[in-house]
VEXMIVEX-917107 format. One record per atom (N, C-alpha, C): residue in one letter; x, y, z. Coordinates in steps of 0.02 Angstrom, whole numbers, plus 50000, padded with zeros to 5 digits. Example, Ala and Ser with C-alpha at 12.3 -4.5 7.8 and 13.67 -1.06 7.14 Angstrom:
<atoms>
A506604971650390A506154977550390A506604983550390S506424988850354S506844994750357S506455000250394
</atoms>
This chain:
<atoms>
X493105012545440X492885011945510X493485010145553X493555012745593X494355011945652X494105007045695X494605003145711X494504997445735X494544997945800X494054995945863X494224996545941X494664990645953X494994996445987X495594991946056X495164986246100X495434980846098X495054976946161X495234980546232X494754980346266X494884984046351X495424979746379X495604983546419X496134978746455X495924974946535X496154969346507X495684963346588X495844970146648X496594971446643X496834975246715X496214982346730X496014983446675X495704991246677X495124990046725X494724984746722X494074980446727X493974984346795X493244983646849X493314984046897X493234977946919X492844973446896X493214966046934X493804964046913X494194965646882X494864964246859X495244966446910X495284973146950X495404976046998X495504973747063X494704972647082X494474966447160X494804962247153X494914957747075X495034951647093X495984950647111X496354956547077X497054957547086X497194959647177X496524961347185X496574965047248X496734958447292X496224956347282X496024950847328X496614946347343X496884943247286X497464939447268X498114944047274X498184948847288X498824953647336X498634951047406X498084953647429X498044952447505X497914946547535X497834941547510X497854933647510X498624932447508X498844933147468X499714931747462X499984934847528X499804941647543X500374943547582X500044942747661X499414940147672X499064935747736X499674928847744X499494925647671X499914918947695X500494919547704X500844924347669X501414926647688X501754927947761X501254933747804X501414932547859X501274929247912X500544925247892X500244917547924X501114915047946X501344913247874X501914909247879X502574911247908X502854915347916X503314921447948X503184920048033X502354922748041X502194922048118X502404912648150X502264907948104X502404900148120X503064898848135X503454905348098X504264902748103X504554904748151X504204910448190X504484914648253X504874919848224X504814923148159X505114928448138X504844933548186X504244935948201X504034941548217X504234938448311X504304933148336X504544935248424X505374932248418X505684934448374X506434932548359X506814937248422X506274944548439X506714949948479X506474946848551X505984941948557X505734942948625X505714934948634X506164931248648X506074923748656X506134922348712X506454926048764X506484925648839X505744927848883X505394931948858X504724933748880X504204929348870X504294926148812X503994921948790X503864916348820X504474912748836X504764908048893X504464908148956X504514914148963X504454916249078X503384916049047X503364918349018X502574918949002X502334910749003X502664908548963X502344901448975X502614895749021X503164898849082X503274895349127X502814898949172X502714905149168X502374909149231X501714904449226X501424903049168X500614899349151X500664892549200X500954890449159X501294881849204X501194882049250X501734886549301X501824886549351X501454887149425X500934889849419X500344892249451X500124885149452X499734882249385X499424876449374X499864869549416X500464869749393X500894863049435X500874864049532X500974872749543X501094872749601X500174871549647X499894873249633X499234870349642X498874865449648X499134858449608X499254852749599X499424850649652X500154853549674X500714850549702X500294851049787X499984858049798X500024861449867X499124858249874X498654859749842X498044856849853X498064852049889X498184842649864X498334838749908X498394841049972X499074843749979X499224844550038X498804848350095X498774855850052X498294859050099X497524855550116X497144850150059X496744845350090X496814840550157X497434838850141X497604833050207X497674837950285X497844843250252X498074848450300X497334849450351X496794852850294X496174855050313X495874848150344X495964842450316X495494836250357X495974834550432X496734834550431X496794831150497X496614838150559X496714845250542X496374851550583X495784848450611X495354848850533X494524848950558X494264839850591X494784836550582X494384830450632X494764830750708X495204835850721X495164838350816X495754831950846X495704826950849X496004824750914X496594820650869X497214822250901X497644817150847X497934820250794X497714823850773X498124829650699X497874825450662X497344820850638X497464816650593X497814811450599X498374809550637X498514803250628X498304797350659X498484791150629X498144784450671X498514781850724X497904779750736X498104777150846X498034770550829X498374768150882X498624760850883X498154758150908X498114749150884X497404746950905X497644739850929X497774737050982X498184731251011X497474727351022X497544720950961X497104714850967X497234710651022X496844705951029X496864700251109X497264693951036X497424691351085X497974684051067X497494681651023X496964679651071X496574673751029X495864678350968X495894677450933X495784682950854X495104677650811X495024673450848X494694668450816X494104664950818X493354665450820X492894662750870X492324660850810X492114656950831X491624651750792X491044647850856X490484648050796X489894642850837X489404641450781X489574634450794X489294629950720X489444630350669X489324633050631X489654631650563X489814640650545X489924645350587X489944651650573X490554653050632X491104654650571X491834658250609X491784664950569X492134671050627X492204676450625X493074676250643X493524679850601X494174681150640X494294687750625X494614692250668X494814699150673X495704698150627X495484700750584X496324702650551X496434708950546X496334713150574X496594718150581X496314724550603X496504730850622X495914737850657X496494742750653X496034748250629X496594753850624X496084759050660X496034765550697X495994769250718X496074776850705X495694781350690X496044788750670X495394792450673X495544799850704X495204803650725X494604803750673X493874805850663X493534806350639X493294813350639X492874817450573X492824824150560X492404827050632X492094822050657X491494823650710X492234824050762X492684824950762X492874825250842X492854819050868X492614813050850X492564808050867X493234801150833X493144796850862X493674790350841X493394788350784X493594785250737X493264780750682X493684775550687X493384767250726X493944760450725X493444756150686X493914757550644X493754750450596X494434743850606X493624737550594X494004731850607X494084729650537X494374724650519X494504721150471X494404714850468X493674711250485X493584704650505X493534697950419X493614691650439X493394688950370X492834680950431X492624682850381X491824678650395X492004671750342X491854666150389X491774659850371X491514655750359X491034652550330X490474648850317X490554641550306X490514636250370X490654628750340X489954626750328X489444630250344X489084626150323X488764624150225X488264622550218X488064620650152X487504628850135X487474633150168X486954635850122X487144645550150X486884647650101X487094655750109X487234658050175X487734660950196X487594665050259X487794671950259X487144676050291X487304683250287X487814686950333X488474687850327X488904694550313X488654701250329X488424704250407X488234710450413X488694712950471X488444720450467X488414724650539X488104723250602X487544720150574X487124720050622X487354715350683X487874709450653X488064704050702X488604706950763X488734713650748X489424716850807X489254723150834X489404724150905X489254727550952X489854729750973X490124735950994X490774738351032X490514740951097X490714738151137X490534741651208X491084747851231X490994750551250X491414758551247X491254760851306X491524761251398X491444763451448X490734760651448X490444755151463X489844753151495X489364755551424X489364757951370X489014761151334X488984755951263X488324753651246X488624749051192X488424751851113X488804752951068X488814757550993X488594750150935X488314751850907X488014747850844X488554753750776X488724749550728X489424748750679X488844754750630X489404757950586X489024762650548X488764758750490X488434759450453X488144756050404X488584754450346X488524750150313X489104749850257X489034740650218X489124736150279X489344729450270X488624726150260X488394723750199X488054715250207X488234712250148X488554706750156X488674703650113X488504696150112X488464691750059X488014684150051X488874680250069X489064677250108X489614671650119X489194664450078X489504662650020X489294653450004X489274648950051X489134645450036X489204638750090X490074637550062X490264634950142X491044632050130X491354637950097X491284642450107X491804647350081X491914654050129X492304659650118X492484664350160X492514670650136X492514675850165X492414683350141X492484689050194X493094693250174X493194695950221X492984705750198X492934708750273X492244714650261X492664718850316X492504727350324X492634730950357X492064733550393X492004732050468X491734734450510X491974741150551X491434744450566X491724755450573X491434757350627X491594759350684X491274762250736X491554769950754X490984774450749X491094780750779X491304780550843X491684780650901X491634782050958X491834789650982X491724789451057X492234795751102X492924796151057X493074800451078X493804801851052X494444798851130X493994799351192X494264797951260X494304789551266X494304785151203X494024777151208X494784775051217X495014771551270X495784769051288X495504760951275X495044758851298X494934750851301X494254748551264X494244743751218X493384742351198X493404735351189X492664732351213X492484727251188X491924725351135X492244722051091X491914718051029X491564714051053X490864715351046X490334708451054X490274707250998X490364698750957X489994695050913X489364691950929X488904692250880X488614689950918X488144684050860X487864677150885X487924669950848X487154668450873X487084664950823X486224661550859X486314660250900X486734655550912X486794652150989X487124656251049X487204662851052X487524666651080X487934671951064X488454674051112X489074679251095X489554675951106X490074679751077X490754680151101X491024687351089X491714687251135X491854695551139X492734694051141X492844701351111X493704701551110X493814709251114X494414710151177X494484717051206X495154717251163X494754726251148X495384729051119X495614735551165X496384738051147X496654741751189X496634747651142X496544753951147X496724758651084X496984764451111X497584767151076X497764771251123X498374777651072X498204783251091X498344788051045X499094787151033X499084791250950X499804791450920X500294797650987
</atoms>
């Protein structure tokens, strides 16, 4: 009886697939690894470059110009002034109290508002000697504006402690035409008032 040849693994047809497979696996990672090294853009490294500065570039200059063209679009669209701030000349005396409740003006800046209108905000700090909470609002200030008197935009209430102090920003829309205004405070026991001068950049 003649003896059979063992088959050969290579003859196999999964012997085949599987040589297959493991060729085209090798020569994938092969050029996986080739493409990592920059063999294949060795001819084109300058294109490469302008391509990913051209990307950048758009993105940084956009960045850069947005801002601007924002500040641009808000001082246009609020009309009087280009956007910039108008000067706001406080009275000497900055300081007024009745009973145990002081108000002092530290400071007001001025600048056109989107309405075409002024936006002056004050910068007051509220004082409290007495012993028990006192309320910190809008509601206590009035701007008189040509005979016309404006109540503050909404924003400020705050609790002042007893014996302690806290200072708050008060905001009035006015005319954009406002050269002179008066601040009414105003106190249980009364008012007090302090004229301001305001007058364009």
């Amino acid at each position: 009886m003649a003896e059979e040849k063992p088959t050969n693994w290579w003859a196999t047809l999964p012997g085949l697939l599987t040589a297959a497979a493991a060729v085209i696996t090798a020569v994938t990672g092969l050029l996986l690894g080739l493409g990592q090294l920059g063999v294949f853009d060795a001819g084109q490294p300058a294109a490469s470059t302008a391509s990913a500065s051209g990307t950048a570039s758009p993105g940084a200059s956009a960045g850069t110009v947005q801002p601007g063209a924002g500040a641009s679009s808000s001082g246009s669209g609020s009309g009087t002034g280009n956007g910039a701030e108008w000067k706001v000349t406080l009275p000497t005396e900055r300081t007024y109290r009745a009973a145990d409740v002081e108000y002092e003006i530290l400071s007001a800046s001025a600048r056109p508002d989107v309405s075409g209108k002024i936006a002056l905000t004050l910068t007051l700090r509220c004082t409290n000697h007495g012993r028990y909470d006192l309320n910190f609002w809008d509601s206590t200030f009035r701007l008189n504006v040509g005979g016309v008197s404006y109540s503050p935009d909404p924003g400020l209430n705050e609790l002042v402690a007893g014996d302690s102090s806290k200072s708050g920003d008060v905001r009035f829309t006015v005319p954009a035409d406002i050269r002179e205004a008066l601040l009414r405070i105003k106190f249980a026991e009364g008012e007090s008032s302090a004229r301001l001068a305001v007058s364009p950049p």
